[in-house]
PyMOL Python script that loads the backbone (N, CA, C, O; Angstrom):
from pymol import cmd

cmd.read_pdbstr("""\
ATOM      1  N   UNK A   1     -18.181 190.292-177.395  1.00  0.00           N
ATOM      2  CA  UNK A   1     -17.131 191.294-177.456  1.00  0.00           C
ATOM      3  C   UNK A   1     -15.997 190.746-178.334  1.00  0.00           C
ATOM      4  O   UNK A   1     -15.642 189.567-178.336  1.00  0.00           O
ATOM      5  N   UNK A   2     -15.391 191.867-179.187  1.00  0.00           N
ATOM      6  CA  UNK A   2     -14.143 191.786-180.380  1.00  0.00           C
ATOM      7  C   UNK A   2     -13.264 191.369-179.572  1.00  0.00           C
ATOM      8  O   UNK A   2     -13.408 191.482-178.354  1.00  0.00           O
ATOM      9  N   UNK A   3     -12.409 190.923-180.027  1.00  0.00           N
ATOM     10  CA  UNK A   3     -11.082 191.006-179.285  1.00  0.00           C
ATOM     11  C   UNK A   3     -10.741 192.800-179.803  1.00  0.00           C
ATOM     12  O   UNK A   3     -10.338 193.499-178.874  1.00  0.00           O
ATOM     13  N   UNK A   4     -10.862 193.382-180.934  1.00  0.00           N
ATOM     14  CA  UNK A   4     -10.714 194.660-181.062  1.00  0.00           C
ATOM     15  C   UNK A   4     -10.981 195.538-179.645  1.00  0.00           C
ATOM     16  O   UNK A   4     -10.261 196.146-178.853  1.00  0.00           O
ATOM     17  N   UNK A   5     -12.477 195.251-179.780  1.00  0.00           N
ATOM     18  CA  UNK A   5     -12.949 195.964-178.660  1.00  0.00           C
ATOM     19  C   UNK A   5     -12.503 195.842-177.094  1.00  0.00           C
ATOM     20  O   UNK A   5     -12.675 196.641-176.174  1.00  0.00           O
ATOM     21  N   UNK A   6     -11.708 194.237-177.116  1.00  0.00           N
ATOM     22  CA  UNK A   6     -11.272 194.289-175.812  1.00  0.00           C
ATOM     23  C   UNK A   6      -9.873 195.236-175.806  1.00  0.00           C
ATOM     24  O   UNK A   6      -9.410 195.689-174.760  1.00  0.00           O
ATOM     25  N   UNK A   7      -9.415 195.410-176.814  1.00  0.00           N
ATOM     26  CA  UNK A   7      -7.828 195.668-176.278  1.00  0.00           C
ATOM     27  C   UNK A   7      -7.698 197.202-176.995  1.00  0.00           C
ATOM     28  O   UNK A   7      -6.630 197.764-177.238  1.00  0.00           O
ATOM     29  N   UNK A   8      -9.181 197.786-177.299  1.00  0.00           N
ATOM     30  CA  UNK A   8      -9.504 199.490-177.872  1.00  0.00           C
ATOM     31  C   UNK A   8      -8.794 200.454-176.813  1.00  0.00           C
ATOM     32  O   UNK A   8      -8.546 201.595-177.202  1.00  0.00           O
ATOM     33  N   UNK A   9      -8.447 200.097-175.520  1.00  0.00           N
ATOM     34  CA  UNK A   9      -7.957 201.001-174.556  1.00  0.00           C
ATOM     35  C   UNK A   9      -6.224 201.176-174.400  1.00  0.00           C
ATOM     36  O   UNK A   9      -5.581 201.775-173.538  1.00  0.00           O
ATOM     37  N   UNK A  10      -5.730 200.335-175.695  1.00  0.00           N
ATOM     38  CA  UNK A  10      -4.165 200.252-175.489  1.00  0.00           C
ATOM     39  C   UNK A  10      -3.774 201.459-176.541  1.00  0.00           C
ATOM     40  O   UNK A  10      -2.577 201.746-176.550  1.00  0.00           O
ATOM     41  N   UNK A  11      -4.505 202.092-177.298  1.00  0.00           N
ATOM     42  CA  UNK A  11      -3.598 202.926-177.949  1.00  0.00           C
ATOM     43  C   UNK A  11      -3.536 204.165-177.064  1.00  0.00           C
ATOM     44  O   UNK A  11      -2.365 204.417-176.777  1.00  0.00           O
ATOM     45  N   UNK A  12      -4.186 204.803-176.671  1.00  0.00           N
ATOM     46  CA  UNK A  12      -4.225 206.229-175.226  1.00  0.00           C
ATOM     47  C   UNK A  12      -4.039 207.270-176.529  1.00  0.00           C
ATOM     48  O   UNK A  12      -3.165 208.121-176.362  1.00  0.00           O
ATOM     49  N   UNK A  13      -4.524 207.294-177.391  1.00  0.00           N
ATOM     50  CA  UNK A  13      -4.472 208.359-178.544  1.00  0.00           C
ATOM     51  C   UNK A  13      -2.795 208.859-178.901  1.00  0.00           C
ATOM     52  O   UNK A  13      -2.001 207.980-179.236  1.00  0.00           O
ATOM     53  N   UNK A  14      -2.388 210.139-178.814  1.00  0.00           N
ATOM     54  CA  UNK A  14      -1.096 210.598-178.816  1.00  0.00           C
ATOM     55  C   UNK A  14      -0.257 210.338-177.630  1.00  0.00           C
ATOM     56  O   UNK A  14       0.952 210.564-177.684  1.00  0.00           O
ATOM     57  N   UNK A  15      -0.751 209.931-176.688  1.00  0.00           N
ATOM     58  CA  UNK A  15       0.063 209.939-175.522  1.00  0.00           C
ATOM     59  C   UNK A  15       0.301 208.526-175.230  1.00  0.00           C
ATOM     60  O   UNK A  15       0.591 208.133-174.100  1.00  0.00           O
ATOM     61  N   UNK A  16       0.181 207.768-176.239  1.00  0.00           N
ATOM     62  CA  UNK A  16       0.746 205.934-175.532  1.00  0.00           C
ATOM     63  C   UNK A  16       1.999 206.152-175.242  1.00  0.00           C
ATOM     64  O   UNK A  16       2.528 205.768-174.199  1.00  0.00           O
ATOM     65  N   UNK A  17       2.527 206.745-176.084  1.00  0.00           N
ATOM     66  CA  UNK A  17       4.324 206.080-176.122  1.00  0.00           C
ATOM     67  C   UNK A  17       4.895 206.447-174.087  1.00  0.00           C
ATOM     68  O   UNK A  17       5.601 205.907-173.236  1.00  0.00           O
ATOM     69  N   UNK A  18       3.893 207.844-174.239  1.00  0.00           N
ATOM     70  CA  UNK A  18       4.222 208.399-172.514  1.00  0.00           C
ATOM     71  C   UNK A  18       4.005 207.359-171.357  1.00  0.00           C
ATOM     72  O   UNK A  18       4.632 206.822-170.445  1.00  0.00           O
ATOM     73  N   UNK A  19       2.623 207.389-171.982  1.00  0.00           N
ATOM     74  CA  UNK A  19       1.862 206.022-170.937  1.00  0.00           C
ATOM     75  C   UNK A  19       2.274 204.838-170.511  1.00  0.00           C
ATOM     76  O   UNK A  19       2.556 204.364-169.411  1.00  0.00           O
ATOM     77  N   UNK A  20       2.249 204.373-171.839  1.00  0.00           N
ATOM     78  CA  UNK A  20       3.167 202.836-171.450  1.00  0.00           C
ATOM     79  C   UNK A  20       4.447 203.275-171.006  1.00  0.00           C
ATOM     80  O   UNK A  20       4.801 202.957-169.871  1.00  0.00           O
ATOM     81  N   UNK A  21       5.296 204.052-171.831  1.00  0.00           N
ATOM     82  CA  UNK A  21       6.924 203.941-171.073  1.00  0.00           C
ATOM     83  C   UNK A  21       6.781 204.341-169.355  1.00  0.00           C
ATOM     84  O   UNK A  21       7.585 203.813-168.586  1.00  0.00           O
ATOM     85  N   UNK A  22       6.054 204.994-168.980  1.00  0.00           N
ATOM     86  CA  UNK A  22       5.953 205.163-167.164  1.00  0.00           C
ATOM     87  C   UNK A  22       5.369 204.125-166.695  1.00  0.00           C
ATOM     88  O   UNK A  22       5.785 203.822-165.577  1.00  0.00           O
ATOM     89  N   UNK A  23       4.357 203.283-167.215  1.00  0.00           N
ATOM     90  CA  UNK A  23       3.941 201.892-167.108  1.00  0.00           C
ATOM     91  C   UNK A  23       5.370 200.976-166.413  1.00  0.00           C
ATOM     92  O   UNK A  23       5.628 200.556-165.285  1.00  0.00           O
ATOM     93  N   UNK A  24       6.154 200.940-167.873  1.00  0.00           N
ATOM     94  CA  UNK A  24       6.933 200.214-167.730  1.00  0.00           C
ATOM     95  C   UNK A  24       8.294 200.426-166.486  1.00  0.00           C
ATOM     96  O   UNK A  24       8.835 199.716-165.638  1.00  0.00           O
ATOM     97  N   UNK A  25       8.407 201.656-166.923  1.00  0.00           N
ATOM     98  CA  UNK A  25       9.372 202.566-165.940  1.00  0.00           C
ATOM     99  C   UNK A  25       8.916 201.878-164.239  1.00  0.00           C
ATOM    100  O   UNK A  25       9.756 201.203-163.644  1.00  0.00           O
ATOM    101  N   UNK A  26       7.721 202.112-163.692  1.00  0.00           N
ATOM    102  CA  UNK A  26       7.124 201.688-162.690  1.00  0.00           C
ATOM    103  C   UNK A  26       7.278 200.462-162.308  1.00  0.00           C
ATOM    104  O   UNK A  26       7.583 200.116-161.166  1.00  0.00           O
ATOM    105  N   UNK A  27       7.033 199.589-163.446  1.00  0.00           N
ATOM    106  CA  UNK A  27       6.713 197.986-163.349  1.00  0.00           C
ATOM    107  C   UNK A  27       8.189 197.709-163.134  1.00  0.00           C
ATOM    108  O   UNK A  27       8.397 196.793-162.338  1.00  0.00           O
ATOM    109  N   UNK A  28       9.225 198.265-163.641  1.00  0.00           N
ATOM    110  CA  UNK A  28      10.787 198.124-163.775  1.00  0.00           C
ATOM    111  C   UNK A  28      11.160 197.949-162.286  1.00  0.00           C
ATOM    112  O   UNK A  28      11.532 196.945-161.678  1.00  0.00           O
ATOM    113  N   UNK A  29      10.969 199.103-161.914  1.00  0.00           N
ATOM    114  CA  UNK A  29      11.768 200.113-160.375  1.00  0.00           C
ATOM    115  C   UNK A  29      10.492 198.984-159.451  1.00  0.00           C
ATOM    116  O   UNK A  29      11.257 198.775-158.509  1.00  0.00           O
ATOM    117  N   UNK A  30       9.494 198.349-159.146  1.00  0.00           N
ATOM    118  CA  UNK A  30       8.925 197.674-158.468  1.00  0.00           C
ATOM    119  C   UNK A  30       9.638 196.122-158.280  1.00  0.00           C
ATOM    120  O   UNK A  30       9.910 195.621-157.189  1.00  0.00           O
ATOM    121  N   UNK A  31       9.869 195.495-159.609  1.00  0.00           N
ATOM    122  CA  UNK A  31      10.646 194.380-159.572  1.00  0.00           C
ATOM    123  C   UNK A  31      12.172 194.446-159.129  1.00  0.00           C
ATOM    124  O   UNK A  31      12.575 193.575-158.359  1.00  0.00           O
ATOM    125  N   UNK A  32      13.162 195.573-159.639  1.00  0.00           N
ATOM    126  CA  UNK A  32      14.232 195.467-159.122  1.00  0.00           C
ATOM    127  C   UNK A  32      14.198 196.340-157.443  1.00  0.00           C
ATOM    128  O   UNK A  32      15.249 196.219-156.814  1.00  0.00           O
ATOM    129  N   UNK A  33      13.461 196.882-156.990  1.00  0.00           N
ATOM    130  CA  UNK A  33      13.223 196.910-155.626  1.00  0.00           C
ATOM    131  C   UNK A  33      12.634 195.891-154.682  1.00  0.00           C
ATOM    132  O   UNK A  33      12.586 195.993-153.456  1.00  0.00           O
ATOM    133  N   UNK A  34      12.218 194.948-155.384  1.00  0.00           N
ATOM    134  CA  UNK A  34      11.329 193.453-154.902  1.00  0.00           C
ATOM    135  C   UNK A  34      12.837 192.597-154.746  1.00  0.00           C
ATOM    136  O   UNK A  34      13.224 192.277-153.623  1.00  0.00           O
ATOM    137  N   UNK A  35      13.584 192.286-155.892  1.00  0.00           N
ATOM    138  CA  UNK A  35      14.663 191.854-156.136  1.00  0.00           C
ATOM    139  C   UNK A  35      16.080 192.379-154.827  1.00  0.00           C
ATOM    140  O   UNK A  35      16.548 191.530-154.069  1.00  0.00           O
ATOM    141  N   UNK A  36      16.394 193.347-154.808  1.00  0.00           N
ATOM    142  CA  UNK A  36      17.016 194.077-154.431  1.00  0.00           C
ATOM    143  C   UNK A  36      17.231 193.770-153.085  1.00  0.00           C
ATOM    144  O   UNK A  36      18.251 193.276-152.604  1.00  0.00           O
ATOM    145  N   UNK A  37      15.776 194.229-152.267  1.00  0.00           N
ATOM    146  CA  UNK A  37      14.565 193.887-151.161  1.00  0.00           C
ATOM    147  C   UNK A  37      15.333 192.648-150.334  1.00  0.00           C
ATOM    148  O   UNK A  37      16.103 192.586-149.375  1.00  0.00           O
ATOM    149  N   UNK A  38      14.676 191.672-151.266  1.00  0.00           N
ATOM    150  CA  UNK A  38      14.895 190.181-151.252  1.00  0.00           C
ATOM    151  C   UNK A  38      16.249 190.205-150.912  1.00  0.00           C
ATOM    152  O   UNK A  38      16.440 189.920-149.730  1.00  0.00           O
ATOM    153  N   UNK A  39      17.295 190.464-151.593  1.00  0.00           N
ATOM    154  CA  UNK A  39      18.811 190.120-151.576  1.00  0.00           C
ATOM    155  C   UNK A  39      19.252 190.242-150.248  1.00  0.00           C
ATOM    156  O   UNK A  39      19.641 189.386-149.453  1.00  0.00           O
ATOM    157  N   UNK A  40      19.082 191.846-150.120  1.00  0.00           N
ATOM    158  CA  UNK A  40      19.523 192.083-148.914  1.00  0.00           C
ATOM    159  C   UNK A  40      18.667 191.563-147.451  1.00  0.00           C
ATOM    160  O   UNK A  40      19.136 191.493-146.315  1.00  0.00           O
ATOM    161  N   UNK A  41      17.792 191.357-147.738  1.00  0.00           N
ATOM    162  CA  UNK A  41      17.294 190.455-146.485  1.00  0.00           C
ATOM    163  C   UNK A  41      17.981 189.363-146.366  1.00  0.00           C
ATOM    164  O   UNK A  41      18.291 189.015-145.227  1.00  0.00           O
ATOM    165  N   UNK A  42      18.406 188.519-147.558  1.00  0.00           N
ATOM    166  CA  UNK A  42      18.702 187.086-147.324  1.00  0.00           C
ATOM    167  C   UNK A  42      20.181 187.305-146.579  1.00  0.00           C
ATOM    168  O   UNK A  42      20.574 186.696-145.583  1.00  0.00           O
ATOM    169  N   UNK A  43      20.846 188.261-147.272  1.00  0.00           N
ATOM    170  CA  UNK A  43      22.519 188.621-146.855  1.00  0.00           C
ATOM    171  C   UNK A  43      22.368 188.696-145.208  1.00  0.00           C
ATOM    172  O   UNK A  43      22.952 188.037-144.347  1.00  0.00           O
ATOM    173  N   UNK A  44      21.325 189.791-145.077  1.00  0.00           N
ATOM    174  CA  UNK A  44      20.976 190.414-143.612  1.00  0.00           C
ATOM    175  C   UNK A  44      20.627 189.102-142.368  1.00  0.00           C
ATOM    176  O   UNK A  44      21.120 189.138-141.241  1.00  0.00           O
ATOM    177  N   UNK A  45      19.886 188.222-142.749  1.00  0.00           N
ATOM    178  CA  UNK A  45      19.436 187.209-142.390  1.00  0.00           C
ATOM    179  C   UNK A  45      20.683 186.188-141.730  1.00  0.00           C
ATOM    180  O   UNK A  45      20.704 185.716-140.593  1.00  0.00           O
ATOM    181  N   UNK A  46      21.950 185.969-143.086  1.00  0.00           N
ATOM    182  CA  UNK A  46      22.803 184.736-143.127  1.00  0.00           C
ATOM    183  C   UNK A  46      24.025 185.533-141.790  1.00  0.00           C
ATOM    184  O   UNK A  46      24.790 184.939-141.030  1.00  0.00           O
ATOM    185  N   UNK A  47      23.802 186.924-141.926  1.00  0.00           N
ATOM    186  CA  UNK A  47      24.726 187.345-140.834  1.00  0.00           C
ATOM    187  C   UNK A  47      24.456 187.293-139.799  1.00  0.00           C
ATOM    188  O   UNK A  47      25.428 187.360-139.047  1.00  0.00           O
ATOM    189  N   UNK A  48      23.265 187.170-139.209  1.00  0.00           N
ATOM    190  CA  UNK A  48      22.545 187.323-138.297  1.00  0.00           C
ATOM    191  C   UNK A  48      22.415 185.997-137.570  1.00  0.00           C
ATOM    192  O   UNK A  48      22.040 185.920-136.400  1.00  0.00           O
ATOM    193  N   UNK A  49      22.752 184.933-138.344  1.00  0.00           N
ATOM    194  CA  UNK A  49      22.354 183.726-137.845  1.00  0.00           C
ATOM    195  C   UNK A  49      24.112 183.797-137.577  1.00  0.00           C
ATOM    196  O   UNK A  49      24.424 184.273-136.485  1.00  0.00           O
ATOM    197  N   UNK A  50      25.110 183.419-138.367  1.00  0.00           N
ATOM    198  CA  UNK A  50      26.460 183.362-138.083  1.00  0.00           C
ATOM    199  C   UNK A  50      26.853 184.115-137.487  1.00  0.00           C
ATOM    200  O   UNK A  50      27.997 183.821-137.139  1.00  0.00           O
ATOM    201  N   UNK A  51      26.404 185.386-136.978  1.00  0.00           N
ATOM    202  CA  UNK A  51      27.035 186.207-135.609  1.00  0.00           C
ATOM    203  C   UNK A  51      26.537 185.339-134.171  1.00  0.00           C
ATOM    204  O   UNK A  51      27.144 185.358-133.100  1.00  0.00           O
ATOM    205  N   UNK A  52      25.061 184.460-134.518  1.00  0.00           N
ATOM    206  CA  UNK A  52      24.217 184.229-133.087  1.00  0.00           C
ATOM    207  C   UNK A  52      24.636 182.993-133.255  1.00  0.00           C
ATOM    208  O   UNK A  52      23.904 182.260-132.590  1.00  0.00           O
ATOM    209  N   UNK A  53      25.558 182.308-133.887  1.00  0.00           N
ATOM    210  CA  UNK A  53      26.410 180.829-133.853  1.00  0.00           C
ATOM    211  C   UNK A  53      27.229 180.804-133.320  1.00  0.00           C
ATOM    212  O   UNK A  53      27.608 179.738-132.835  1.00  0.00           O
ATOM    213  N   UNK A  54      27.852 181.856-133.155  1.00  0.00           N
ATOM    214  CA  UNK A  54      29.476 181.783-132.827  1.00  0.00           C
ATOM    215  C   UNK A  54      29.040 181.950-131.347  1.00  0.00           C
ATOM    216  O   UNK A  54      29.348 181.060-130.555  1.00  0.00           O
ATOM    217  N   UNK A  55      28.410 182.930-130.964  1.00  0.00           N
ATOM    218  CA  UNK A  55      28.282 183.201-129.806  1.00  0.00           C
ATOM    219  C   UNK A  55      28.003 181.966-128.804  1.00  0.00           C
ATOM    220  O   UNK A  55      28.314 182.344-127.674  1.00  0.00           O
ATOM    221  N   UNK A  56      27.575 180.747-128.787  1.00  0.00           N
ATOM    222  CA  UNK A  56      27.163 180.057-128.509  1.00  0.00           C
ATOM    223  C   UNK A  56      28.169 178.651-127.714  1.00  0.00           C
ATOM    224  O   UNK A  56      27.599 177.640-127.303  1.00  0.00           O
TER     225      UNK A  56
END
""", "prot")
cmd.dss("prot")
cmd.show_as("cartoon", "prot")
cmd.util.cbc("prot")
cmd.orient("prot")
């Protein structure tokens, strides 16, 4: 197999520019919701421990 032939499925005829940009759009909104996610757990987490410190 070409390398042509491996990578024949990236043009999507007239409709790449659609394709990939919702690709990307997707791949975007997944990482900064992963990111995001993450943050606020850690915030959620550090309060949670310093409210159950004091108490003590």
């Amino acid at each position: 197999m070409t390398l042509a032939e491996y990578f024949s499925f990236l043009p999507f005829g007239k409709y790449a520019f659609y394709i990939w940009f919702s690709y990307l759009v997707t791949i975007i909104t997944i990482v900064i919701l992963f990111i995001r996610t993450s943050s606020i757990h850690k915030k959620t987490f550090l309060q949670l421990r310093i409210k159950y410190l004091r108490e003590k």
